[in-house]
PDB file of N, H, CA, C and O in Angstrom:
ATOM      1  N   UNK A   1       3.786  15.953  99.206  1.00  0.00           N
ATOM      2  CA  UNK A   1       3.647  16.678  97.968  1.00  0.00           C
ATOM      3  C   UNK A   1       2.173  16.719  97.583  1.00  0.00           C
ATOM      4  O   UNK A   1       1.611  15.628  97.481  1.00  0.00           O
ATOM      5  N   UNK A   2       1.281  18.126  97.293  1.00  0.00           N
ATOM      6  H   UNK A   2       1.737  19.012  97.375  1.00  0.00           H
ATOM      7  CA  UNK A   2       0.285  18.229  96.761  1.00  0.00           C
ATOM      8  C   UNK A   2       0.519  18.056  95.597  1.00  0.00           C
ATOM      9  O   UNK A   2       1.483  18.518  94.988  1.00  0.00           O
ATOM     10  N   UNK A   3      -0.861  16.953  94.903  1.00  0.00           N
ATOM     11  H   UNK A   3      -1.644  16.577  95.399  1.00  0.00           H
ATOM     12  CA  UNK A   3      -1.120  16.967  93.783  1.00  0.00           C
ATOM     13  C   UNK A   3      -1.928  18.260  92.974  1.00  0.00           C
ATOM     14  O   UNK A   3      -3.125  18.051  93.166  1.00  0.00           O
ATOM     15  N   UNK A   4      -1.805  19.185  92.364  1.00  0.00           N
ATOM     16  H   UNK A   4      -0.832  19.355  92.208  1.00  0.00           H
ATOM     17  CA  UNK A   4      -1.721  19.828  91.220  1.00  0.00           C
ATOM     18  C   UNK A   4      -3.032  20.171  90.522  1.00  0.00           C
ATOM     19  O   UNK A   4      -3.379  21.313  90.217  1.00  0.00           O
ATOM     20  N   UNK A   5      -4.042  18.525  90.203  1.00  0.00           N
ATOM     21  H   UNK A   5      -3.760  17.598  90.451  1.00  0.00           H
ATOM     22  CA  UNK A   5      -4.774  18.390  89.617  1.00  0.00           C
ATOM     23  C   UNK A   5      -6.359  18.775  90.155  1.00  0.00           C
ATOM     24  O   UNK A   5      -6.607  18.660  91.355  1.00  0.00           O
ATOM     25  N   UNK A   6      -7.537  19.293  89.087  1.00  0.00           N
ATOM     26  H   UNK A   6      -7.335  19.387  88.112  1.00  0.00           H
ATOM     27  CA  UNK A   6      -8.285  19.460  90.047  1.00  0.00           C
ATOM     28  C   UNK A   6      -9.042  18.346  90.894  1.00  0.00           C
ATOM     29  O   UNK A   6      -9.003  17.192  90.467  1.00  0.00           O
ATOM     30  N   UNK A   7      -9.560  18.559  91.784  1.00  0.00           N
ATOM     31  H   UNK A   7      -9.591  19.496  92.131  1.00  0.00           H
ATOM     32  CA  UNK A   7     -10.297  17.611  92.413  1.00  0.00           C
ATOM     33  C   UNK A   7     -11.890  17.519  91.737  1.00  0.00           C
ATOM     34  O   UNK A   7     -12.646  18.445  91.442  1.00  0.00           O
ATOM     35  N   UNK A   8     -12.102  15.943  91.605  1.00  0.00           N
ATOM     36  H   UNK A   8     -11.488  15.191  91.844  1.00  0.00           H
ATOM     37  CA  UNK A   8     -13.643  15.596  90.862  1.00  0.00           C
ATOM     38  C   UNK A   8     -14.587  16.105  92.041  1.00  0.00           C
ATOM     39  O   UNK A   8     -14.083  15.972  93.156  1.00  0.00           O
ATOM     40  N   UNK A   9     -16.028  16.734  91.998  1.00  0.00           N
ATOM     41  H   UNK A   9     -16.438  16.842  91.092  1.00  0.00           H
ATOM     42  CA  UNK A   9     -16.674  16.873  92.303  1.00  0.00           C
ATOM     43  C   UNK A   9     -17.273  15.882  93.290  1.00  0.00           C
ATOM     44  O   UNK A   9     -17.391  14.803  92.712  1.00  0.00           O
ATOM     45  N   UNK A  10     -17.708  15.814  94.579  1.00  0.00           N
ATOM     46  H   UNK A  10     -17.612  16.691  95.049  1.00  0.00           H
ATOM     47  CA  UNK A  10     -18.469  14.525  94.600  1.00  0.00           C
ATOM     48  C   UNK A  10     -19.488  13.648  93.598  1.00  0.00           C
ATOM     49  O   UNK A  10     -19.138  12.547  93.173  1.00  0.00           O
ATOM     50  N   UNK A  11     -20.101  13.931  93.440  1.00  0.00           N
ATOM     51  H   UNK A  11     -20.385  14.825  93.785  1.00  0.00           H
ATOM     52  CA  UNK A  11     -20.750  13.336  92.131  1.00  0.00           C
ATOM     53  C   UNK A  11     -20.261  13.148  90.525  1.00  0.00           C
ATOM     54  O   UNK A  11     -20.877  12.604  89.608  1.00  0.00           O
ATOM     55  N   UNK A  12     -19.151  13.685  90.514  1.00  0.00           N
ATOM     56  H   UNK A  12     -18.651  14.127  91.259  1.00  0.00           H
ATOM     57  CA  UNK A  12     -18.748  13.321  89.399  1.00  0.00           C
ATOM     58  C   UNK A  12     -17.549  14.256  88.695  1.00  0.00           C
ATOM     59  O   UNK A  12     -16.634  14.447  89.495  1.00  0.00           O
ATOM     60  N   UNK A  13     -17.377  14.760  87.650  1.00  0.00           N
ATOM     61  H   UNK A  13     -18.121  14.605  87.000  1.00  0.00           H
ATOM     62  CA  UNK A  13     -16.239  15.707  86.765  1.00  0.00           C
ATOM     63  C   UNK A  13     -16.681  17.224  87.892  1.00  0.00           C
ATOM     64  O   UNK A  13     -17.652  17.287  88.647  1.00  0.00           O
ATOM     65  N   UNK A  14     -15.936  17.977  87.734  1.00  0.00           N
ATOM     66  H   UNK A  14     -15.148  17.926  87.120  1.00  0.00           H
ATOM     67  CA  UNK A  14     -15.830  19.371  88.420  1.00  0.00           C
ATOM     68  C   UNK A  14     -16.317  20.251  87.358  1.00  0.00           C
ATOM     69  O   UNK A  14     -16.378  19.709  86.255  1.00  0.00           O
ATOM     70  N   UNK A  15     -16.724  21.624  87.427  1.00  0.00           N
ATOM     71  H   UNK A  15     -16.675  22.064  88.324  1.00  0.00           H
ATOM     72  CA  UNK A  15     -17.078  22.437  86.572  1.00  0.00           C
ATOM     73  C   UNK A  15     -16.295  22.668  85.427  1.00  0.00           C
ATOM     74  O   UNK A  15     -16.621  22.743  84.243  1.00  0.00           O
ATOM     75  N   UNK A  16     -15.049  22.781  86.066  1.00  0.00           N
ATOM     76  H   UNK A  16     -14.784  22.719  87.028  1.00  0.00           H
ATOM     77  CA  UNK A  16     -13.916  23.038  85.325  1.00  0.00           C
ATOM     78  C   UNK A  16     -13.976  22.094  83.868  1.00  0.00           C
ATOM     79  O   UNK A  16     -14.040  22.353  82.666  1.00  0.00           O
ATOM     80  N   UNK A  17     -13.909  20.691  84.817  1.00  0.00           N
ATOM     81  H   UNK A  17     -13.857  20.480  85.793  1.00  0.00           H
ATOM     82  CA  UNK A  17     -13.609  19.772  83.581  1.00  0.00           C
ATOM     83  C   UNK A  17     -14.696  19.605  82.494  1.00  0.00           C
ATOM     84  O   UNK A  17     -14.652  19.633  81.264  1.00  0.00           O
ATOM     85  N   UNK A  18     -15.642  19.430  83.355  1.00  0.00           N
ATOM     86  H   UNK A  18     -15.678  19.407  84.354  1.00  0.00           H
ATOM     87  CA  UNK A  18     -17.106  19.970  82.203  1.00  0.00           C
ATOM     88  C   UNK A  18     -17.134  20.958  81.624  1.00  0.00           C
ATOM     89  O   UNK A  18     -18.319  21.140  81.343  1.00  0.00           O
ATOM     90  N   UNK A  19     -16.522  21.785  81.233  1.00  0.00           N
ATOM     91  H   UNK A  19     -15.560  21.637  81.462  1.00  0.00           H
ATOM     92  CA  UNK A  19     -17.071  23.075  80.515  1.00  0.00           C
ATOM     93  C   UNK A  19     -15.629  22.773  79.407  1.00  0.00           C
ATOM     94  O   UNK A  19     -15.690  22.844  78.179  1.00  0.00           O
ATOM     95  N   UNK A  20     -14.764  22.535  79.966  1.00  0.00           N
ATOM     96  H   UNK A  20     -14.715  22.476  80.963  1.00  0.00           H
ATOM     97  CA  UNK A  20     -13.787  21.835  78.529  1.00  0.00           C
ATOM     98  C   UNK A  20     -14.397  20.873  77.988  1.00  0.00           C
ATOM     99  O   UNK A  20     -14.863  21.019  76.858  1.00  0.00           O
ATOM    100  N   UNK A  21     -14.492  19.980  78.505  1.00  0.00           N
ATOM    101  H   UNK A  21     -14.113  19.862  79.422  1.00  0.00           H
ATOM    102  CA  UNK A  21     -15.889  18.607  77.528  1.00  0.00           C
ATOM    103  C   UNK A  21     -16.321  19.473  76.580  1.00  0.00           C
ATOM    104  O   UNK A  21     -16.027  19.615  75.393  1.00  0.00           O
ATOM    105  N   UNK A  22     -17.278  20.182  77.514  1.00  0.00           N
ATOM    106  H   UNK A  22     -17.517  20.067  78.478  1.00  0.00           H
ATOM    107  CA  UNK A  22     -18.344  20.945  76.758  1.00  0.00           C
ATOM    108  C   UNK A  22     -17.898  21.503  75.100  1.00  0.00           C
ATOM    109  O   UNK A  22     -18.247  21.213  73.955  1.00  0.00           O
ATOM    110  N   UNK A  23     -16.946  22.440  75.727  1.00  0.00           N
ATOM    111  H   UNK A  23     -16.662  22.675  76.657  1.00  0.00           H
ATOM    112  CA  UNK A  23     -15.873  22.844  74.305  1.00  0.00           C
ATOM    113  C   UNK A  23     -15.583  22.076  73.340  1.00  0.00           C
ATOM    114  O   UNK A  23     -16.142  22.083  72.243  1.00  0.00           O
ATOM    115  N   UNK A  24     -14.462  21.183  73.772  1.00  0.00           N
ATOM    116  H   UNK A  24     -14.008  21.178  74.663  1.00  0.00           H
ATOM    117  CA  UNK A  24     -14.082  20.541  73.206  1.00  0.00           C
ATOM    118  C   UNK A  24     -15.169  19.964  71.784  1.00  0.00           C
ATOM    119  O   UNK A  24     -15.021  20.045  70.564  1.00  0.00           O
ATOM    120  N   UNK A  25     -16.172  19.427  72.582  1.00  0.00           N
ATOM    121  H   UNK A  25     -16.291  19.361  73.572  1.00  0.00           H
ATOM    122  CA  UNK A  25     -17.683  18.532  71.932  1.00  0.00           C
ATOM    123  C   UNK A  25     -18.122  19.376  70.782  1.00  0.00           C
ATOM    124  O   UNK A  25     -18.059  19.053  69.596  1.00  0.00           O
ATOM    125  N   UNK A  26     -18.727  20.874  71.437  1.00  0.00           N
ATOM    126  H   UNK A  26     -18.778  21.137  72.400  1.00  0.00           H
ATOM    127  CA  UNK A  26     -19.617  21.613  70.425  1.00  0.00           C
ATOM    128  C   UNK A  26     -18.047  22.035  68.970  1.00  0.00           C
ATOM    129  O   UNK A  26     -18.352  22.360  67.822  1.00  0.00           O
ATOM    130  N   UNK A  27     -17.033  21.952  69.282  1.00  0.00           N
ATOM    131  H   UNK A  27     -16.785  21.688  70.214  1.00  0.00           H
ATOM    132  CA  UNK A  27     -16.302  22.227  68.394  1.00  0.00           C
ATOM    133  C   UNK A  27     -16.094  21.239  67.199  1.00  0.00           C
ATOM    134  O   UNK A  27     -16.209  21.491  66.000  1.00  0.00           O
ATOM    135  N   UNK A  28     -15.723  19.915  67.871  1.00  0.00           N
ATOM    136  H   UNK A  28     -15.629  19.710  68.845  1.00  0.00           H
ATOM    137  CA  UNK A  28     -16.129  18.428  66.912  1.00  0.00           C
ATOM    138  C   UNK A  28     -17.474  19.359  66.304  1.00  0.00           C
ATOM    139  O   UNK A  28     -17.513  20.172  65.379  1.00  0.00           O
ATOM    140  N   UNK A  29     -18.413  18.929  67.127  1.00  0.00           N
ATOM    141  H   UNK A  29     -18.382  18.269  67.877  1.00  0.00           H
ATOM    142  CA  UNK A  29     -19.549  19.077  66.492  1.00  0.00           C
ATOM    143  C   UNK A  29     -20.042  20.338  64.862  1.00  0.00           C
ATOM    144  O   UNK A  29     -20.599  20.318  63.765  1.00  0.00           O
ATOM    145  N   UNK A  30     -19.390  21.165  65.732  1.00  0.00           N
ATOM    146  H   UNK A  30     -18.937  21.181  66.624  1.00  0.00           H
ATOM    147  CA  UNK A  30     -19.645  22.051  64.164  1.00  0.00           C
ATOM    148  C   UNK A  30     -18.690  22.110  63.236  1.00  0.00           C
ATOM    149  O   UNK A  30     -18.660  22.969  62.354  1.00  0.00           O
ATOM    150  N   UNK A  31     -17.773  21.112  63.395  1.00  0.00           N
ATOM    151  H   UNK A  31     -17.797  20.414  64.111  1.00  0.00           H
ATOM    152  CA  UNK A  31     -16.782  21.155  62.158  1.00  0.00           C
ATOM    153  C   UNK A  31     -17.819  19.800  61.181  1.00  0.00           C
ATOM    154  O   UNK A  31     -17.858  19.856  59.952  1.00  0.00           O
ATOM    155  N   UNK A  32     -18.431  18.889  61.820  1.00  0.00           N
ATOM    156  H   UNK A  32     -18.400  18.843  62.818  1.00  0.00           H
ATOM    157  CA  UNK A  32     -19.277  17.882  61.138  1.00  0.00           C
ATOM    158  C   UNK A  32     -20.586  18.483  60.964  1.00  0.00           C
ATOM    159  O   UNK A  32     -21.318  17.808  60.239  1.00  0.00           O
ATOM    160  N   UNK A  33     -21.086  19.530  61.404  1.00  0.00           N
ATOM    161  H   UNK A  33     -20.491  20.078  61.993  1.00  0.00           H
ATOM    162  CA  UNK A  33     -21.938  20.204  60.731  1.00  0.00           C
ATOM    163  C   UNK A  33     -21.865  21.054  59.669  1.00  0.00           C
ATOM    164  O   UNK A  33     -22.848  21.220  58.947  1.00  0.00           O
ATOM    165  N   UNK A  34     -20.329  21.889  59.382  1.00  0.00           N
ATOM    166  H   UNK A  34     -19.530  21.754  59.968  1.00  0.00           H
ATOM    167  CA  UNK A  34     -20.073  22.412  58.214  1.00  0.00           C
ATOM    168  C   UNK A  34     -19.671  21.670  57.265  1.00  0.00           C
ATOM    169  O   UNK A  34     -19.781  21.882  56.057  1.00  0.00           O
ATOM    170  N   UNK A  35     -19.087  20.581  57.919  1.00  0.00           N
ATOM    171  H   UNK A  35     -18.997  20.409  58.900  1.00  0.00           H
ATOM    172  CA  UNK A  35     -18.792  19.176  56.282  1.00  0.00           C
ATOM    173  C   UNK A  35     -20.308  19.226  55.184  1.00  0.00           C
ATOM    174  O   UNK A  35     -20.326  18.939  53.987  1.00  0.00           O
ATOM    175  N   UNK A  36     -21.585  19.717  56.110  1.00  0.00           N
ATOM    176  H   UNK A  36     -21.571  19.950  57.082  1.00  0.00           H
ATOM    177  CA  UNK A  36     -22.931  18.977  55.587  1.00  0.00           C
ATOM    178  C   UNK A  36     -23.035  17.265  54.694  1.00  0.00           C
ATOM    179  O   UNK A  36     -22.194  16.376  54.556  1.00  0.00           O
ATOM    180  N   UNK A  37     -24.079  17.359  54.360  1.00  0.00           N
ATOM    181  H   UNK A  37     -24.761  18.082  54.473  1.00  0.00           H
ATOM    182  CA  UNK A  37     -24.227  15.749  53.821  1.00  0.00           C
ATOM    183  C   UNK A  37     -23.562  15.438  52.068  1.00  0.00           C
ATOM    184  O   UNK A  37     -23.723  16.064  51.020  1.00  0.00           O
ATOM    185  N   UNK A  38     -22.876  14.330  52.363  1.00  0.00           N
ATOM    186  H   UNK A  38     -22.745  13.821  53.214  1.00  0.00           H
ATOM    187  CA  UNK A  38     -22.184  14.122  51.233  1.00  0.00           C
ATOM    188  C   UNK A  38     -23.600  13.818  50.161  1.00  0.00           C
ATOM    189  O   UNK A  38     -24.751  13.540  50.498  1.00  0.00           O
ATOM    190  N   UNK A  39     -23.023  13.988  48.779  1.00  0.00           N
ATOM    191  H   UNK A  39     -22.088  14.213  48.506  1.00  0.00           H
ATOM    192  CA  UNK A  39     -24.024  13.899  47.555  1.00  0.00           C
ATOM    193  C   UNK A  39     -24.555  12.590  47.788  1.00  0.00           C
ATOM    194  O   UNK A  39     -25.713  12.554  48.204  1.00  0.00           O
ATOM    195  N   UNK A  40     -24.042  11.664  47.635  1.00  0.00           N
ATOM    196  H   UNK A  40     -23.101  11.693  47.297  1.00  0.00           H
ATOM    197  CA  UNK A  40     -24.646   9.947  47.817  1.00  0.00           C
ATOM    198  C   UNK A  40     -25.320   9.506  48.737  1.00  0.00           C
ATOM    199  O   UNK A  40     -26.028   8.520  48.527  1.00  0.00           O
ATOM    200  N   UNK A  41     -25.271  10.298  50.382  1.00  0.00           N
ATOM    201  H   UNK A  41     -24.696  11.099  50.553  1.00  0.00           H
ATOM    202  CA  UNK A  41     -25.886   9.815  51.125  1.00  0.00           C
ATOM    203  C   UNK A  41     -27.294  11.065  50.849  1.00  0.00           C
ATOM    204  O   UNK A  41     -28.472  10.743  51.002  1.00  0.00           O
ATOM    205  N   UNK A  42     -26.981  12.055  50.553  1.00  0.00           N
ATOM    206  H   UNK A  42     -26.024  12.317  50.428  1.00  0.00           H
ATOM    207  CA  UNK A  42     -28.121  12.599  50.149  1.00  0.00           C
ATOM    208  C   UNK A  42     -29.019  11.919  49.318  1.00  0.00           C
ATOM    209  O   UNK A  42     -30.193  11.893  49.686  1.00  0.00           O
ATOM    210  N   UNK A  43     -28.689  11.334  48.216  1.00  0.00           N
ATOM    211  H   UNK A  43     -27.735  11.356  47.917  1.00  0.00           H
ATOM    212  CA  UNK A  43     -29.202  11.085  47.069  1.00  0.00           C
ATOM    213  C   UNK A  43     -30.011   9.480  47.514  1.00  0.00           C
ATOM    214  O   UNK A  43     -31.058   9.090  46.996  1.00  0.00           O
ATOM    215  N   UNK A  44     -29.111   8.616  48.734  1.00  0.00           N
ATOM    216  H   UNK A  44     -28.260   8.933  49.154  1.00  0.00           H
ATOM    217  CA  UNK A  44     -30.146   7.407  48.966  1.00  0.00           C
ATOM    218  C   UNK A  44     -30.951   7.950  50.224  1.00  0.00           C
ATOM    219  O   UNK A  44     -31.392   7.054  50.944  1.00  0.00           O
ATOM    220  N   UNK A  45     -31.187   9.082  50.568  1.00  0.00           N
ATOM    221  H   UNK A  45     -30.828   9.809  49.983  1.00  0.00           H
ATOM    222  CA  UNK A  45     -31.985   9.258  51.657  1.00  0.00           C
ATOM    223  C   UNK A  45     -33.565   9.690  50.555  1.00  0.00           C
ATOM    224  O   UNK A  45     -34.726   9.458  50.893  1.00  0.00           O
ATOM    225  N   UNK A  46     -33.154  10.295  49.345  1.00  0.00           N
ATOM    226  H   UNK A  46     -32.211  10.484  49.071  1.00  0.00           H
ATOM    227  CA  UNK A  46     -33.966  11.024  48.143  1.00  0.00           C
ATOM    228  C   UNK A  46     -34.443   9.577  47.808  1.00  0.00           C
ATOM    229  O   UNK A  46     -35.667   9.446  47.826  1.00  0.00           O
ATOM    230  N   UNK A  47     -33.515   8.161  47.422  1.00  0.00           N
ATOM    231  H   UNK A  47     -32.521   8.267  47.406  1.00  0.00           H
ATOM    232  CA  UNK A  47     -34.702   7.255  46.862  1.00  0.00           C
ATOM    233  C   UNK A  47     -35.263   6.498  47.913  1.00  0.00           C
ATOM    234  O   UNK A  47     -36.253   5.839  47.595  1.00  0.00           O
ATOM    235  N   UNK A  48     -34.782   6.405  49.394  1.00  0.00           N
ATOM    236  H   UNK A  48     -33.978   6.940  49.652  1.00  0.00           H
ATOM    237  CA  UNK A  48     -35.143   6.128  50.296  1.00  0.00           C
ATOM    238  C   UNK A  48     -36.904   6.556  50.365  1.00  0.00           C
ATOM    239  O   UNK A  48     -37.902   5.847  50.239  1.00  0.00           O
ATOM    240  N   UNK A  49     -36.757   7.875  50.593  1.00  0.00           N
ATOM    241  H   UNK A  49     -35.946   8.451  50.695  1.00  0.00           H
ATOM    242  CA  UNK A  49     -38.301   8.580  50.825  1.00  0.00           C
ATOM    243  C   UNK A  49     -39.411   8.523  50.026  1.00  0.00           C
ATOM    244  O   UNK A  49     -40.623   8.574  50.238  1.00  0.00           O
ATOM    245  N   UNK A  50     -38.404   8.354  48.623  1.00  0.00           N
ATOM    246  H   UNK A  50     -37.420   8.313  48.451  1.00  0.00           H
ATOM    247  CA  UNK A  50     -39.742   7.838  46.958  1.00  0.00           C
ATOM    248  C   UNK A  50     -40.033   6.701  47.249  1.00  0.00           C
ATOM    249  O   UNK A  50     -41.200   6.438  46.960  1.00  0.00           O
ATOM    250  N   UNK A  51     -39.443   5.838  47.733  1.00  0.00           N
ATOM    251  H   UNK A  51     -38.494   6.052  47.968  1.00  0.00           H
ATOM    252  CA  UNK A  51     -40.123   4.158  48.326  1.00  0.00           C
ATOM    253  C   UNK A  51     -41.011   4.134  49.443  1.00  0.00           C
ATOM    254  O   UNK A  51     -41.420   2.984  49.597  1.00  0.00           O
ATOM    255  N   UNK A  52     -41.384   4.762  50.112  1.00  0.00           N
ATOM    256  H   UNK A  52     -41.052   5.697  49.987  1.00  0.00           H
ATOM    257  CA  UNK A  52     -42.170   5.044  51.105  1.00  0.00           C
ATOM    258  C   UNK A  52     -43.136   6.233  51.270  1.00  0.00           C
ATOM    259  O   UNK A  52     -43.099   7.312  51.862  1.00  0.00           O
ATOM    260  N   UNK A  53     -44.401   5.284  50.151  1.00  0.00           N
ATOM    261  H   UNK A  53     -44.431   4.407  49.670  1.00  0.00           H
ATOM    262  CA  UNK A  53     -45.944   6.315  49.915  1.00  0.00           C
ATOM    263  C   UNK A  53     -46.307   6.193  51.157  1.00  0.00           C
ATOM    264  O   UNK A  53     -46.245   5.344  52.046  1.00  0.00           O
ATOM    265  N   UNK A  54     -46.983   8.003  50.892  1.00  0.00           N
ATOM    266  H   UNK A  54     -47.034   8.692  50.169  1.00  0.00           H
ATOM    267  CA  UNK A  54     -47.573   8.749  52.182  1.00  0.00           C
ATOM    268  C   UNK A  54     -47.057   9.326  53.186  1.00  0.00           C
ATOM    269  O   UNK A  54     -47.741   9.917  54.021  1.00  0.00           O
ATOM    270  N   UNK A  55     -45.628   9.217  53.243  1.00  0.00           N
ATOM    271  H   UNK A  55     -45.072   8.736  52.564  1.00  0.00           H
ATOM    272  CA  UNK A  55     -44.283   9.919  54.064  1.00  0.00           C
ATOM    273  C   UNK A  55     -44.264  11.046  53.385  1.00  0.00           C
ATOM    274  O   UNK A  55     -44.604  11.019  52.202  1.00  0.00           O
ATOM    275  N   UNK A  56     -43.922  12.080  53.906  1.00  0.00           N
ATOM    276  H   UNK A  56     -43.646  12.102  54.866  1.00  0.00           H
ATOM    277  CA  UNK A  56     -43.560  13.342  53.556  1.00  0.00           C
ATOM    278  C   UNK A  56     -42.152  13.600  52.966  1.00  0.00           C
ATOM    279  O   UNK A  56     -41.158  13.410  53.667  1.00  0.00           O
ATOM    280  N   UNK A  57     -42.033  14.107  51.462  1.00  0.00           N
ATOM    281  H   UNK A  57     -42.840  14.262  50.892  1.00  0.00           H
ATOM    282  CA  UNK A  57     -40.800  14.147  51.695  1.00  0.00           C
ATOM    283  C   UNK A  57     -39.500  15.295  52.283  1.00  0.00           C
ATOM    284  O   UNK A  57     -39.410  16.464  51.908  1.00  0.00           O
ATOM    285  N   UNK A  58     -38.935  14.881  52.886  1.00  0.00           N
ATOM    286  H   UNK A  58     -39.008  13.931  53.191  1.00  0.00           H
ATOM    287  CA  UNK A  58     -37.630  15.802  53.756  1.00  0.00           C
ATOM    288  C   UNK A  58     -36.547  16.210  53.174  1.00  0.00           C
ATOM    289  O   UNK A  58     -35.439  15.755  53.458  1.00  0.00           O
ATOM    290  N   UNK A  59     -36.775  17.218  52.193  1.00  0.00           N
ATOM    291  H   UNK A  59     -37.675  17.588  51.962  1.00  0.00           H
ATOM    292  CA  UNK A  59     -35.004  17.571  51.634  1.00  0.00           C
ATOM    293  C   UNK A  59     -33.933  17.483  52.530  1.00  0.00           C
ATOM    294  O   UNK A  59     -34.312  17.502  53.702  1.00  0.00           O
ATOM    295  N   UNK A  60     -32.526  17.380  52.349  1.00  0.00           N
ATOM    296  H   UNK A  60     -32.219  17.365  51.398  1.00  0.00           H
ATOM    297  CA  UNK A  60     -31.332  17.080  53.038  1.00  0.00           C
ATOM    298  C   UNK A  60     -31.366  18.454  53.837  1.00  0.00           C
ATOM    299  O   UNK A  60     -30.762  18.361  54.906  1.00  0.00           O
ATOM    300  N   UNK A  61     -31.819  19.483  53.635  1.00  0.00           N
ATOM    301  H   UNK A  61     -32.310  19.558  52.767  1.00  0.00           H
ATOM    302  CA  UNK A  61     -31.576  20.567  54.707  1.00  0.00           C
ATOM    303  C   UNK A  61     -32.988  20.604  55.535  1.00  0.00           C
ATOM    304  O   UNK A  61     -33.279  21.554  56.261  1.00  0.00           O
ATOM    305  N   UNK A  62     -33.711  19.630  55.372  1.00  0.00           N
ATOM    306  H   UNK A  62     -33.475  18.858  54.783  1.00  0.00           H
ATOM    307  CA  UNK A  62     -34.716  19.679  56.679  1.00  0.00           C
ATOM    308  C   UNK A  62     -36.277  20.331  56.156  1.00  0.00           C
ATOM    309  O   UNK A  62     -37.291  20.304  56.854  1.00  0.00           O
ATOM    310  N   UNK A  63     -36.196  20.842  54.928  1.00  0.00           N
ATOM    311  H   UNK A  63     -35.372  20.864  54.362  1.00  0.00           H
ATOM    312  CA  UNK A  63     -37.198  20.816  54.439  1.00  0.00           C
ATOM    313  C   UNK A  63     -37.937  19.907  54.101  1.00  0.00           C
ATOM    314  O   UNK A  63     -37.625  18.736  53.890  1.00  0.00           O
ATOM    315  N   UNK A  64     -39.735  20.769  53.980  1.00  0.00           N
ATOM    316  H   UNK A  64     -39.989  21.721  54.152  1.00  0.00           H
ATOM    317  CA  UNK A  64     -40.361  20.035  53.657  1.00  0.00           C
ATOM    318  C   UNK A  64     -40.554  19.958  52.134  1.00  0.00           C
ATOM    319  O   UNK A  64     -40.723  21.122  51.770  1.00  0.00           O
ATOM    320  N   UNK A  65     -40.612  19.072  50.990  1.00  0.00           N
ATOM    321  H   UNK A  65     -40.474  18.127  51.286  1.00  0.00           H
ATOM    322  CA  UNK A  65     -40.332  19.552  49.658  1.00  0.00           C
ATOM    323  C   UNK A  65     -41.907  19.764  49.477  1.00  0.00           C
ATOM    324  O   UNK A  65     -42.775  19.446  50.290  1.00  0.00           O
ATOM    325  N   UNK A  66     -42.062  20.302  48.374  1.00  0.00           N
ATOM    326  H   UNK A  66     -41.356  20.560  47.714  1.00  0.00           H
ATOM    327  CA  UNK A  66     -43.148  21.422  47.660  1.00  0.00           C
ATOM    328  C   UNK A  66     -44.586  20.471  47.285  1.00  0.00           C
ATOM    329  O   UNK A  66     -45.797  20.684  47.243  1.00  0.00           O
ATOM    330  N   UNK A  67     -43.457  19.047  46.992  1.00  0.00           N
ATOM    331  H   UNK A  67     -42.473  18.873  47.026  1.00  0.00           H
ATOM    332  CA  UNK A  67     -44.721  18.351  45.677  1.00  0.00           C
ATOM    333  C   UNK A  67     -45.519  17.626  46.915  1.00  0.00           C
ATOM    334  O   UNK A  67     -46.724  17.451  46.734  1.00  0.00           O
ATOM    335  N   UNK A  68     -44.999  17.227  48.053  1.00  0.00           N
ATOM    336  H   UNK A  68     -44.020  17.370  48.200  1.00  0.00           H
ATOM    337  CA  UNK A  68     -45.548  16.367  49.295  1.00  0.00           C
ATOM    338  C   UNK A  68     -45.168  17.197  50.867  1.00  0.00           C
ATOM    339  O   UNK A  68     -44.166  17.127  51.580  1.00  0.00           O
ATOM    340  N   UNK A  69     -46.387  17.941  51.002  1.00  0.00           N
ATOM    341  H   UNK A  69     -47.201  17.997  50.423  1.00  0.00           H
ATOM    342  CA  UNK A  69     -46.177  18.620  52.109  1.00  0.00           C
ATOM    343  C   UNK A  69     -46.455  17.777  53.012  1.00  0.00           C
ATOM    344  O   UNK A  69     -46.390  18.365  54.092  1.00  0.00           O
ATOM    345  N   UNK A  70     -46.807  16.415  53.186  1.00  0.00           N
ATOM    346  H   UNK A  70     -46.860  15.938  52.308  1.00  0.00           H
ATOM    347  CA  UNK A  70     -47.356  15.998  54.121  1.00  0.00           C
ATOM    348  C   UNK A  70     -48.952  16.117  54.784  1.00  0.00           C
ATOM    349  O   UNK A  70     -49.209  15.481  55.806  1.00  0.00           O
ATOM    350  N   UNK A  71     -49.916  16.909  54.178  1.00  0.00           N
ATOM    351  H   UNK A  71     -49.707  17.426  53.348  1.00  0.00           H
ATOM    352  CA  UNK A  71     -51.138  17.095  53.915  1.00  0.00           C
ATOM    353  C   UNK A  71     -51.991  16.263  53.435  1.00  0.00           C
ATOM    354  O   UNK A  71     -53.144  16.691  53.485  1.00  0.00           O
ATOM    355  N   UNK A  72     -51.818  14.785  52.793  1.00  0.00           N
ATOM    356  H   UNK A  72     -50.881  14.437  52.752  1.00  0.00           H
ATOM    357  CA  UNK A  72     -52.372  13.863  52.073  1.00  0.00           C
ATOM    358  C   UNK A  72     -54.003  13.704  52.718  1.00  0.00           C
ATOM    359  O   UNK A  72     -54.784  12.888  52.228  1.00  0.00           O
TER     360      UNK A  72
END
């Protein structure tokens, strides 16, 4: 009786199975990228960065904010 399943690559997963990974992954992935950052962890990353003169500060979407461009 042949088995069914695909066969692993020599070196490792087959195309096949990698490109479902693949899927599978980037799909997780952008459902935790549309959650974005909850208010609280935003808000200690905000007093995080006020405790640390001469750092630039980084709004939660990756900006640079206005009052500290990082130019000092």
């Amino acid at each position: 009786m042949k088995d069914s399943k695909p066969s692993p690559a020599k070196d490792g997963l087959n195309a096949e199975i990698q490109s479902r990974i693949g899927h599978q992954l980037r799909a997780m992935y952008d459902d935790v990228v549309r959650q974005g950052v909850p208010d609280r962890f935003a808000e200690l990353i905000r007093k995080l960065d006020a405790s640390e003169p001469g750092k630039p500060h980084i709004t939660p979407t990756g900006d640079l904010d206005a009052k500290n461009d990082g130019r000092d």
